[in-house]
Structures are given as structure tokens and as C-alpha cells.
N, C-alpha and C positions, 0 to 999 in steps of 0.2 A: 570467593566463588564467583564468577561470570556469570553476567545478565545480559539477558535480552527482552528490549526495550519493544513491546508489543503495541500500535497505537491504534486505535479504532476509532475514526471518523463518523460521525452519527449525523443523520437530519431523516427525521421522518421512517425511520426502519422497526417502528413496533411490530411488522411483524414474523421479524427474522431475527431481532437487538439478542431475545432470551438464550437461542437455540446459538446462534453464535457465544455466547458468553458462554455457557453449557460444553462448548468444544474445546473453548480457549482454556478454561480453565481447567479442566479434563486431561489438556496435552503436556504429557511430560515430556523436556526436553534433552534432547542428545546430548551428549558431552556433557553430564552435570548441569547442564545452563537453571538459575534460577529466572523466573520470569517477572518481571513488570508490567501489566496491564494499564495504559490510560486512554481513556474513553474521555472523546473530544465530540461532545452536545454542539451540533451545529444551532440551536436555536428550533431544535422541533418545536410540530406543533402539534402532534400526535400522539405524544403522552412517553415515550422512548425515552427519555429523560427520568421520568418516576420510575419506568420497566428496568431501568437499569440499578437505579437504588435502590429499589427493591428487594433485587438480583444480591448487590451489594448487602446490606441487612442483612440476609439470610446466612450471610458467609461464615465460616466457623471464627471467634471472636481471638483476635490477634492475627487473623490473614489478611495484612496490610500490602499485598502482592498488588493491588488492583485499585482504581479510582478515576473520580470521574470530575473531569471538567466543561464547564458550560460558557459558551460563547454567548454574547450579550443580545449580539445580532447576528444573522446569518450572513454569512460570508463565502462557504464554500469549502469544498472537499481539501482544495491547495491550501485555505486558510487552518483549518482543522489541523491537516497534519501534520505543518508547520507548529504549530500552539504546541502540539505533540511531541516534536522535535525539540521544542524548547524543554520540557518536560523532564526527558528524557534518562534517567542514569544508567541506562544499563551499558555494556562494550559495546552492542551493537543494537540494530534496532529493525523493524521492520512496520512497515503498514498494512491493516488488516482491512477489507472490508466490513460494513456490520448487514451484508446480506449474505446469501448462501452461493453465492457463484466461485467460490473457490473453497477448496478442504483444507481447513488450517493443518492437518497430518502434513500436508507438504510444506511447513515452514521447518520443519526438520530437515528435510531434503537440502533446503538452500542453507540448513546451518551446517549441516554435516560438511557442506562441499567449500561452505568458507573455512572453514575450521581445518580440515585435509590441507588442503590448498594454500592457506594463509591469504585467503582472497579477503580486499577491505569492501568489494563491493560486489552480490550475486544479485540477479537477476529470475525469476521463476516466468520461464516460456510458456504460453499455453500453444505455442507454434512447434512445440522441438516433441518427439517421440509419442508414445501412443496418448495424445488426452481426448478427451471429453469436451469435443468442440462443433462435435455435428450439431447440433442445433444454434448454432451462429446463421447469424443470418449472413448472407452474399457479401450484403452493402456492408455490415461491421467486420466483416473479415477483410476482404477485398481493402479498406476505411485503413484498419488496422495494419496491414499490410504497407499500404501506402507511408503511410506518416513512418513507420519505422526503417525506411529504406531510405526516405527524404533525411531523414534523422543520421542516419549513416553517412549518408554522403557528406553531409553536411560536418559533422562530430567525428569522422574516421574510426568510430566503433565499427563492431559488425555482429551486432546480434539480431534476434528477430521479432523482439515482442519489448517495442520502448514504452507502449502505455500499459504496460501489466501492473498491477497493483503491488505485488509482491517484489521489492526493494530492497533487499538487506543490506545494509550497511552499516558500516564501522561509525560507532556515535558518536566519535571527534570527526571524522570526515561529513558526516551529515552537519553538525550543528558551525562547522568552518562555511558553509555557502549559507549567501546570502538571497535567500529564495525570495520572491514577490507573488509570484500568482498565486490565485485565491481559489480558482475552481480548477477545472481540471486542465487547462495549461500548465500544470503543476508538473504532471508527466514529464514532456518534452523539455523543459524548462529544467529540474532537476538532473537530467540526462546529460542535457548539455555543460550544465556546470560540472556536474563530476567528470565528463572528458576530457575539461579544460584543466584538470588537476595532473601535472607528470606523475607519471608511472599507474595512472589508475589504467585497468582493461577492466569491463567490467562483463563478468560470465554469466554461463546460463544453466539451467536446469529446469526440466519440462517438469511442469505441473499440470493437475486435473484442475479444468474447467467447466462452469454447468452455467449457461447465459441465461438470464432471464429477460423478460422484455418490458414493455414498457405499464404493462398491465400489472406486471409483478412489480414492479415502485423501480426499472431502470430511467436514470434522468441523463443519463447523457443524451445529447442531439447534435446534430447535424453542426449546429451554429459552434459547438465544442470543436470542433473537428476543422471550419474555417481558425479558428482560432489557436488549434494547437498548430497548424502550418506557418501560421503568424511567431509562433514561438518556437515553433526550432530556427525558424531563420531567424528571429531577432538575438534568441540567446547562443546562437552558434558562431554569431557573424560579429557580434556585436559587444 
């Protein structure tokens, strides 16, 4: 049976880890897909770590679907889902958030369309068809915008949404690149590698999005965003 390799990057989300887990576990997948859950503990320090074994414990006893590993030190979102990647056995694989800004419902969407398609690598737009993006702010849109046009030009892709969380790929093509960045250079950086791969195109399908800011635990910044500029040009050129 076919698996798909679900990874969930953690640091500090006590208080979204549960209700995320509650989804994940919840969604049954298209195609017969069995699922994989691993949760990658960036080194909280907010207790997200016990919330999730918790979680874990309560599970019905033989539902070995699901587990969790801890980073020694924090390192960062790139580092996590990389560790993830290492992980990994299922055919294919995807990265989750552990907040509420995206509906895990649409990780079916991008399996359904690899699967049709025989695509090795989809892509989930929060730019393509009706989503849930009015409350973006200007500047992360606008932000957003930029870096994935930069990215195109650069990679000869052409889609619209290169920092989207939602990454499906085929888990020999993932675990074949040799990723470095640790935080969210991660993005751009894994884009450009998969371009650099003959015959990969990598597609899209619009997903719902619900942004939250910085009050609600978002930690991307500005300083991210010099940085991922720095990484589509080094990893596309170089």
C-alpha cells in the first residue's frame, strides 16, 4: 500500500500542536494512501513537546502511524524538515505546518493531482483560485509575490507561490537533494534544487489559506525575506 510521508516542524506552537494533530490524524487519504506522521521538536520551550506525547499516549495501542523527534538544539524550520526528510518512508511526502494557517483537507487536493498526473513534485498555491488570503497583509503579499517571480526568473519554473509550505514530493526525489538551510531559506533553496533536476516541472493547485500574525506565534521577519533573496540567487546561479 502507498504512503505518504507527513512532517510537522514544531518550535513553540502549544497552542495550535493539539488541534493540528486532531486534523491530521482525522484525514483520510485519497487513493488508499496510508499515512506517516513525524513531528520534528525544534527544541521548544513551551511545553509542545509533552503536548504532543501526550497526544501520542492517548493513541489506540498498535497505531504506530505517528512519532516524534526532538532536536537537541534549535536550529530552525529548514533544519526540522530536513531531519523529517531523513525520516521519511513513505512514496511521497509533504510538509505540514504545526499552526492553523493552512487546512490539512487540502493535502488531498495536491495528492489527488500527483497521482492523476503522475506528477513527482506539487506545489499548493495560496495565490491560484478562490482562497482565503484577505487578511494578508500588503507587505507579505506584495513580499510573497516578489521572491517567487525572482525565483522564476531565475529557476525557469513558473508558478506562483515558491514559499508555500505545502510541497509534495516524491520521497526519492526529496531525500536525492542535498538541502543546507536551517530556517526558512529552506523555501527557495529546495525550489531551486528541484529545478535543477531534468524533466522535473513542478505544478500547482490552490489551496485555503488563514494568515496569522505575529501576535498569534508567526515568526517569520523581514530579515527572512533579505535572506531568501540571498538564496534564490545563490542556489539558482550557483
Amino acid at each position: 500500500m502507498a504512503k505518504l510521508s507527513i512532517i510537522i516542524p514544531v518550535f513553540n506552537e502549544s497552542k495550535t500542536i493539539v488541534e493540528v494533530l486532531l486534523k491530521i490524524t482525522d484525514l483520510g487519504l485519497f487513493h488508499g494512501f496510508e499515512k506517516e506522521i513525524i513531528l520534528v521538536d525544534d527544541c521548544s520551550s513551551d511545553g509542545s513537546d509533552r503536548l504532543i506525547d501526550n497526544f501520542i499516549q492517548k493513541l489506540p495501542a498498535g497505531d504506530s502511524n505517528i512519532r516524534l523527534i526532538r532536536q537537541k538544539v534549535n536550529q530552525g524550520k529548514g533544519a526540522a524538515v530536513r531531519r523529517g526528510i531523513e525520516a521519511a518512508t513513505g512514496d511521497y511526502l509533504i510538509p505540514q505546518d504545526a499552526d492553523l494557517e493552512l487546512d490539512p483537507g487540502d493535502i488531498n487536493v495536491l495528492l489527488d493531482y500527483a497521482i492523476a498526473h503522475d506528477s513527482m513534485v506539487v506545489y499548493g498555491s495560496r495565490f491560484l483560485g478562490r482562497t482565503a488570503i484577505s487578511d494578508m497583509g500588503v507587505l507579505q503579499k506584495a513580499a510573497n509575490l516578489f521572491l517567487t517571480r525572482l525565483s522564476n526568473v531565475l529557476s525557469g519554473q513558473k508558478i506562483t507561490d515558491m514559499e508555500t509550505c505545502y510541497k509534495l514530493i516524491k520521497t526519492s526525489v526529496a531525500k536525492s537533494l542535498r538541502l543546507r538551510e536551517n530556517r526558512f531559506g529552506f523555501e527557495p533553496e529546495i525550489t531551486a534544487k528541484l529545478s535543477k533536476i531534468k524533466g522535473i516541472r513542478i505544478a500547482e493547485v490552490p489551496i485555503s489559506y488563514f494568515p496569522r500574525n505575529k501576535a498569534a506565534g508567526k515568526k517569520i521577519n523581514w530579515k527572512d525575506g533579505v535572506k531568501a533573496m540571498y538564496c534564490i540567487v545563490r542556489y539558482n546561479l550557483f
